[in-house]
C-alpha positions in Angstrom: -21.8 -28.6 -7.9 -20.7 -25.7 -9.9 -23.0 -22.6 -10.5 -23.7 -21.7 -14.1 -23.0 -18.1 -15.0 -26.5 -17.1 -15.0 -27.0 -18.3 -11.3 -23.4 -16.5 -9.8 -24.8 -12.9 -11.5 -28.1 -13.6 -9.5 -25.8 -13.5 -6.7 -25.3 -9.9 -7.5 -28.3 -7.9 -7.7 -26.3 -4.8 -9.0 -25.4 -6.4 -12.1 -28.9 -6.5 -13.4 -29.9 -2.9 -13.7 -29.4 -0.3 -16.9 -27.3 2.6 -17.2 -28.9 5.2 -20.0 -30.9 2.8 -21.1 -28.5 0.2 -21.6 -27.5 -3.2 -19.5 -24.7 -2.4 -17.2 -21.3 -3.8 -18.5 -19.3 -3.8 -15.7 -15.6 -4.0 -16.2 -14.0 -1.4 -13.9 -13.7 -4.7 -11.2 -9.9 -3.7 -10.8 -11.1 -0.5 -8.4 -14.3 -2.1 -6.9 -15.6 -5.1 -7.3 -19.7 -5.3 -6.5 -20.8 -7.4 -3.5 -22.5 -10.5 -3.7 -25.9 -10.9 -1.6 -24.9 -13.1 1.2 -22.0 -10.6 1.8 -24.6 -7.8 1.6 -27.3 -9.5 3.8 -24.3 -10.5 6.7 -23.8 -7.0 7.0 -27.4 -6.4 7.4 -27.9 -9.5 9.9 -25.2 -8.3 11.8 -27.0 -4.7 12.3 -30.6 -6.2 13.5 -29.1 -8.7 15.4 -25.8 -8.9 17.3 -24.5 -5.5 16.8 -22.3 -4.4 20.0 -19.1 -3.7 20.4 -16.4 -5.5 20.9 -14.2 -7.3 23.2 -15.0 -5.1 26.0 -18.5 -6.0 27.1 -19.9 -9.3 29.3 -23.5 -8.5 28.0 -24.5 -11.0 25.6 -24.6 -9.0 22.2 -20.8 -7.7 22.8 -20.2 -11.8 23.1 -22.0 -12.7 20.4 -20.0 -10.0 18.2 -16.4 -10.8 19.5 -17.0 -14.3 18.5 -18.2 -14.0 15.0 -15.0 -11.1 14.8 -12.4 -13.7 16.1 -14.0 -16.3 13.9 -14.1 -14.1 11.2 -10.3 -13.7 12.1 -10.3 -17.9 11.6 -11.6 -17.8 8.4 -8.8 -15.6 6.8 -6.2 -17.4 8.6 -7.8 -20.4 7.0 -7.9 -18.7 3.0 -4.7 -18.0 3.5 -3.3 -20.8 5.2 -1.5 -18.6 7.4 0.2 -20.6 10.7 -1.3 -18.4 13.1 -5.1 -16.7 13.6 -2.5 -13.6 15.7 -0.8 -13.3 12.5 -3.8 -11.9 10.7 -4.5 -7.7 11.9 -8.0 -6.8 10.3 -7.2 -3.3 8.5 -8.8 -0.7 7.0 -7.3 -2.1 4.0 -4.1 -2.4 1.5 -3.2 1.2 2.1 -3.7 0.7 5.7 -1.7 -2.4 5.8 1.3 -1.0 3.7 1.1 2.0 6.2 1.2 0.6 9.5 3.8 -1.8 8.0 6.3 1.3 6.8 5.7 3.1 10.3 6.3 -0.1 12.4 9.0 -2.0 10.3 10.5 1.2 9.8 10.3 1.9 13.4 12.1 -1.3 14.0 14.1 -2.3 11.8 15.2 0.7 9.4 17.9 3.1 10.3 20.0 6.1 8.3 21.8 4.7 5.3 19.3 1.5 4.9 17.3 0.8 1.8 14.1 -0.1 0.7 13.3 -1.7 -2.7 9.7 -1.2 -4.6 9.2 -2.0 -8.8 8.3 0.4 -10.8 4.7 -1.4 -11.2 3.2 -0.4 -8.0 0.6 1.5 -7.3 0.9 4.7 -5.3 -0.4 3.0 -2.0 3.1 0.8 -2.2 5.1 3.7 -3.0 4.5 6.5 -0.5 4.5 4.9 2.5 7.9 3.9 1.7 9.1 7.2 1.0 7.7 9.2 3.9 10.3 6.2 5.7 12.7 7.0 4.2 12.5 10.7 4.6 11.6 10.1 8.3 14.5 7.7 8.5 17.3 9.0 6.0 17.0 6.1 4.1 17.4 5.2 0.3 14.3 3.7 -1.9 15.5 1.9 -4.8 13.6 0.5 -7.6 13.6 -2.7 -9.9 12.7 -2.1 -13.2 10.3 -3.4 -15.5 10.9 -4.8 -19.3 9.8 -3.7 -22.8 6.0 -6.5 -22.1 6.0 -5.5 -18.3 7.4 -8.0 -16.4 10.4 -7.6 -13.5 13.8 -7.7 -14.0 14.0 -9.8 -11.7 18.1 -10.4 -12.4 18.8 -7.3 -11.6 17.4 -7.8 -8.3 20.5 -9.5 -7.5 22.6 -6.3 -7.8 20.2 -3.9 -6.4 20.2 -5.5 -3.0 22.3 -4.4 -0.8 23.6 -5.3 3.1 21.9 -2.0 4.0 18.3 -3.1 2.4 16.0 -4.1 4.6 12.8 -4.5 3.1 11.4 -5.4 -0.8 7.7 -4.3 -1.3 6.1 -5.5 -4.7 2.9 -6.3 -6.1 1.5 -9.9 -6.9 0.0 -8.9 -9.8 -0.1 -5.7 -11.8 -3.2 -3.0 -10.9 -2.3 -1.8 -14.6 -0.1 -4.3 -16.4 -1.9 -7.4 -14.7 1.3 -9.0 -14.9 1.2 -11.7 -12.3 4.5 -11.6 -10.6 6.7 -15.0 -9.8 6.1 -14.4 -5.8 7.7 -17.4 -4.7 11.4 -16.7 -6.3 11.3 -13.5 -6.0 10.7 -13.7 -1.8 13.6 -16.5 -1.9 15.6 -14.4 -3.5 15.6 -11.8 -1.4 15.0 -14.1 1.8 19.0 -15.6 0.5 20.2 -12.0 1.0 18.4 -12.0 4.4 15.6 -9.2 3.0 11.9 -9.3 4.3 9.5 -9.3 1.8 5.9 -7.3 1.7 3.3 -8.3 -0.8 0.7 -6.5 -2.2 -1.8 -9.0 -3.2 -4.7 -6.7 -3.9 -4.9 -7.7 -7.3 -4.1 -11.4 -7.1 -6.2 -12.1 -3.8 -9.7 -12.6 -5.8 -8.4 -14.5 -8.9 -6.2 -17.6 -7.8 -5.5 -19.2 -3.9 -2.8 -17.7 -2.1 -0.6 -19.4 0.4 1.5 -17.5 2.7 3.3 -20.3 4.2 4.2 -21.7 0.6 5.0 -18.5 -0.7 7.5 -17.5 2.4 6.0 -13.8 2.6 6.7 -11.8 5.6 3.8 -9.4 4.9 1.0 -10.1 2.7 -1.6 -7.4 2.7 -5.0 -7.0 0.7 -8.2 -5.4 0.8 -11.8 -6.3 0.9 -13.5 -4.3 -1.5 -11.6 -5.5 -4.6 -12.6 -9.5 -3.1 -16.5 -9.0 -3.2 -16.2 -7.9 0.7 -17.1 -3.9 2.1 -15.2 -0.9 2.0 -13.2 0.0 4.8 -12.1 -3.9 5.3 -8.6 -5.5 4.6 -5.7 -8.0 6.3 -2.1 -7.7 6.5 -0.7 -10.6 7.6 2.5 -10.5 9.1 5.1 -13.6 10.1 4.2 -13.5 14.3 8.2 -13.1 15.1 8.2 -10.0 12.8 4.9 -9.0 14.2 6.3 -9.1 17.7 9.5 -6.9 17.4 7.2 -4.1 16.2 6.1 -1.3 18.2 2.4 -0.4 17.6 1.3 1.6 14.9 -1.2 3.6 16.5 -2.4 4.1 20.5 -5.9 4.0 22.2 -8.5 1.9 23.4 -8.4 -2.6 22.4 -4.3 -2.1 21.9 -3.5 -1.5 25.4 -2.6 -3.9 28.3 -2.4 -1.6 31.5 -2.7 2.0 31.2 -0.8 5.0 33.5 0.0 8.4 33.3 3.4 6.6 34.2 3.5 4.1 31.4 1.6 1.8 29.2 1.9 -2.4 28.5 0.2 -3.0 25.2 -1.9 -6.3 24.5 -0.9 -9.2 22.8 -1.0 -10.2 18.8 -2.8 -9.0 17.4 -4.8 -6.8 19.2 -1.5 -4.9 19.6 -2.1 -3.4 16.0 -5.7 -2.9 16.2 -6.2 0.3 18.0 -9.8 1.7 18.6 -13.4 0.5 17.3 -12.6 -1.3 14.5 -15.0 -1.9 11.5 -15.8 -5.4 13.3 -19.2 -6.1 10.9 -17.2 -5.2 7.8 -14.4 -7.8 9.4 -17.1 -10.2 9.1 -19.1 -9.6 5.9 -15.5 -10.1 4.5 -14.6 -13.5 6.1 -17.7 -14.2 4.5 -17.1 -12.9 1.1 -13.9 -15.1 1.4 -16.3 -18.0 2.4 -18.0 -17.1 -0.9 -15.0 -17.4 -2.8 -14.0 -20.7 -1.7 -17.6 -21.9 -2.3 -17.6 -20.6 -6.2 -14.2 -22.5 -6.2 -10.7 -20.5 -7.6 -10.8 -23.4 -10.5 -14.0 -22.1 -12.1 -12.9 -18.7 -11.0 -9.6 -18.7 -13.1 -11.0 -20.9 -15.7 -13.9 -18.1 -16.8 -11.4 -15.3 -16.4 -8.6 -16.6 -18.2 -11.3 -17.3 -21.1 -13.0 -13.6 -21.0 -9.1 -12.4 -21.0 -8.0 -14.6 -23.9 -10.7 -13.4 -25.3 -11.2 -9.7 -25.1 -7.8 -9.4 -25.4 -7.7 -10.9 -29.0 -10.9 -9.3 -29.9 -9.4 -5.4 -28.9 -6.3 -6.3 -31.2 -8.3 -6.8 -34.3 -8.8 -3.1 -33.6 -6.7 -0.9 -35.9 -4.4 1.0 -33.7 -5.3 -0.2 -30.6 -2.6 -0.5 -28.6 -2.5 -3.2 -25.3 0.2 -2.4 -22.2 1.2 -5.4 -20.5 1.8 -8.6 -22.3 3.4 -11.2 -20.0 2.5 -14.7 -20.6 1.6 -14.8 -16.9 -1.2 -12.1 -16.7 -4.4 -11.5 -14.6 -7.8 -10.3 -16.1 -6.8 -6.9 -16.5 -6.5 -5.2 -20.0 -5.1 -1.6 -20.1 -5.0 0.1 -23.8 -5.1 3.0 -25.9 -6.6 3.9 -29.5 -4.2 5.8 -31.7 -4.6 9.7 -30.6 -8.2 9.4 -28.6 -7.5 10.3 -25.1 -8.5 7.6 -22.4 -10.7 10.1 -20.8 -12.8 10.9 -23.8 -12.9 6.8 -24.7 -13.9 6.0 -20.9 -17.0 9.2 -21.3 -18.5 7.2 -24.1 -18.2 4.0 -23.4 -19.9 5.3 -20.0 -22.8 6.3 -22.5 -23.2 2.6 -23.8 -23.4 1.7 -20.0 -19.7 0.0 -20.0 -18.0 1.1 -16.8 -14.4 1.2 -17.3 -11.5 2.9 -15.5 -9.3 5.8 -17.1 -6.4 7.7 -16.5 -3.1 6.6 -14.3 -4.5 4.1 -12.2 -2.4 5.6 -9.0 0.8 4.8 -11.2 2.4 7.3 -12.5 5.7 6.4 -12.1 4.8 3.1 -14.3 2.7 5.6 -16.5 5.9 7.7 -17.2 8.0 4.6 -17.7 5.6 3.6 -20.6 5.9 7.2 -21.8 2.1 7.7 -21.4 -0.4 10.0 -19.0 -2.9 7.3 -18.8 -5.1 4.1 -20.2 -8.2 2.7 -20.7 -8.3 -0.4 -18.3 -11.0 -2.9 -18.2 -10.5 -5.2 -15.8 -12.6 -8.6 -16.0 -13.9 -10.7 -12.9 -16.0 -14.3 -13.0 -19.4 -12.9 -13.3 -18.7 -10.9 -16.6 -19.8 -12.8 -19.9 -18.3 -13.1 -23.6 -21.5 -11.3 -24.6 -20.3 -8.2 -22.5 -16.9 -8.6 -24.2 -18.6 -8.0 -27.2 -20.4 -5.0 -26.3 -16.4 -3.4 -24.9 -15.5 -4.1 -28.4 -18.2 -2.7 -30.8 -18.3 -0.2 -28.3 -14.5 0.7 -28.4 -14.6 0.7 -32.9 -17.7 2.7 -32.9 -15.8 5.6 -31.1 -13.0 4.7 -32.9 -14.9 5.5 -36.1 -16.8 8.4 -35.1 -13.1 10.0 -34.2 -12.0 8.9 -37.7 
């Protein structure tokens, strides 16, 4: 049975508090999204019960801990349908993922005079990484455009790819435009011009199942805090052949097989990639905030936040010289804008004062920020637990500054 919207906000306790007096609006879910209890009280279970580390100890708590870490492992590889439980490495998150990805691939497989292709949409986390390879390995990064309502050129992909291009790293969806990308052909694509493929699904891992068999990816990578799971958490997953051909990303203790001053064997997939004390609890907490997800169901998930979307968005273009970026047909719960000449900072600072949390400024995009020919928006980003009534409050709250500016 499904949860009516009043019972799914009880679920998080953050949501019913004021901010200046007024009831917090919380639309800045692209950054953060809040936690839900039972993700918040597995955490705290965890701590005044099993805590121990892991994999290393016969006592009973380091048992109990390994097991609910390895399961934890299950459940991703299970809300993902990934083939293998080895093919998911527990991360500190997206950035992590991308990272170790760059370093190892790179290490691997990328060589002077290769390329690798990114779109101009992505955040800085899928941008970077790819660069410092490329200086490290004299390669070339490319990039495929984006089009006048923010969607991928997609048949110019064709011509950018190269024989030297090794990898294509792009988002699912859009952090700014919440353009939701066409994974699949894009990955078979390049897959016909024998290109791996990384996705950042940061954005699109919350709002609508993934598959990663279906889809083809090589890498898929997200992070826990934006899916209702703790900081410090995320997954890449990686195809296990790929997985296997790269060295590890970093050394110590839980990545090691047998250990001289002569040489050193490193474990097997996939504790090859996960060097050290891991966050183990925050592993868990966010298997179970993926537990959560499947238990509120993606169809009322994408139902409420294509409706809040349709919407808001309609409601912010009856505002006189408001201005939306990002207009695909195909598009997450994420509105960025701008109001005539009323800086995003200034409209973020007062809509702060109404108790309307939104996010302002580039968005760690400014390549896609100068593309648009802009320093920054206004993005409120919409999950399932928001309400119309909030909406409403965005809105009013958006022409009363407008007015006060006029």
């Amino acid at each position: 049975m499904q949860k009516s919207i009043e019972e799914i906000r009880k679920d998080f306790p953050i949501l019913n508090q004021k901010i200046y007096g007024k009831p917090l609006v919380y639309f800045d879910n692209g950054a953060t999204s809040q936690k839900p209890l039972c993700v918040i009280d597995t955490e705290n279970e965890i701590y005044k019960t099993i805590n121990s580390n892991i994999h290393r100890g016969v006592h009973f708590l380091s048992g109990e801990m390994t097991n609910a870490y390895e399961k934890a492992r299950q459940t991703i590889q299970n809300f993902i349908n990934a083939q293998l439980s080895e093919e998911i490495i527990f991360t500190k998150g997206a950035t992590d993922s991308i990272n170790l990805v760059a370093f190892s691939f790179g290490e691997a497989f990328v060589n002077e005079g290769d390329e690798i292709i990114v779109t101009e949409m992505e955040h800085h986390a899928n941008i970077v990484p790819w660069q410092m390879l490329c200086l490290r390995k004299k390669a070339k990064l490319k990039v495929l455009p984006i089009d006048e309502i923010g969607e991928l050129k997609i048949n110019e992909l064709e011509n950018l790819i190269s024989e030297r291009t090794k990898l294509l790293a792009f988002a699912h969806t859009s952090n700014v435009l919440g353009t939701i990308n066409p994974v699949k052909k894009i990955i078979k694509k390049a897959h016909s011009k024998n290109v791996k493929v990384l996705v950042d699904g940061s954005q699109a891992i919350l709002h609508s199942s993934v598959d990663v068999q279906d889809l083809d990816a090589d890498f898929y990578v997200f992070s826990g805090h934006k899916m209702y799971a703790p900081t410090g958490t995320g997954i890449l997953y990686g195809k296990k052949e790929i997985l296997c051909q790269m060295p590890p990303y970093q050394g110590g203790g839980d990545m090691v097989d047998v250990v001289s001053f002569q040489e050193t064997t490193y474990a097997e997939l996939p504790f090859k990639f996960e060097a050290g004390t891991s966050n183990f609890v925050g592993s868990v907490a966010l298997a179970r905030a993926a537990e959560y997800i499947k238990e509120i169901g993606f169809e009322l998930i994408t139902t409420r936040e294509n409706g809040l979307l349709i919407y808001a968005t309609h409601e912010l273009k009856q505002i006189k010289g408001l201005k939306i970026f990002g207009e695909s047909q195909k598009k997450s719960s994420i509105i960025s804008f701008l109001v005539d000449n009323i800086h995003a900072y200034d409209m973020g600072l007062m809509l702060d004062k109404m108790g309307i949390a939104v996010r302002t400024g580039s968005h760690c995009a400014q390549p896609l920020m100068q593309r648009l020919g802009i320093d920054g928006t206004v993005r409120a980003s919409l999950a399932f637990y928001n309400t119309p009534e909030e909406v409403d409050l965005l809105v009013n709250g958006v022409k009363r500054i407008v007015k006060l500016f006029h």
